[in-house]
C-alpha positions in Angstrom: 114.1 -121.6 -10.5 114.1 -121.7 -6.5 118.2 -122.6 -6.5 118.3 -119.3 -8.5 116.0 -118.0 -6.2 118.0 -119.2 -3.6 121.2 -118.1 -4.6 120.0 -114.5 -4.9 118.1 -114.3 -1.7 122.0 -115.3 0.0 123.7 -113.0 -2.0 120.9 -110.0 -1.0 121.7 -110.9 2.8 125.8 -111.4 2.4 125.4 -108.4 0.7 123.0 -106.5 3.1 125.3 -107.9 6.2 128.3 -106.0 4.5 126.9 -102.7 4.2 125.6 -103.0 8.1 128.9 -103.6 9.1 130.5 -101.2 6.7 128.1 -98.8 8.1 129.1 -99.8 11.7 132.5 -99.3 11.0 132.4 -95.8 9.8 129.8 -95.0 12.8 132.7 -96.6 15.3 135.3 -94.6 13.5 133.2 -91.7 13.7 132.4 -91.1 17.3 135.7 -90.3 19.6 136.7 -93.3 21.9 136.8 -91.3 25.1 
């Protein structure tokens, strides 16, 4: 039970850290450089 708990809690974050920087990507990509 609490490796399976384990496991899911890192996948939630690995997962939650990808859209954050997916998100920060488009926002980069987004705004103009100048």
């Amino acid at each position: 039970m609490f490796v399976l708990l384990g496991i899911l809690g890192l996948l939630a974050l690995v997962g939650v850290v990808a859209t954050i920087r997916a998100v920060a990507r488009d926002g980069y990509r987004r705004t103009p450089t100048r």
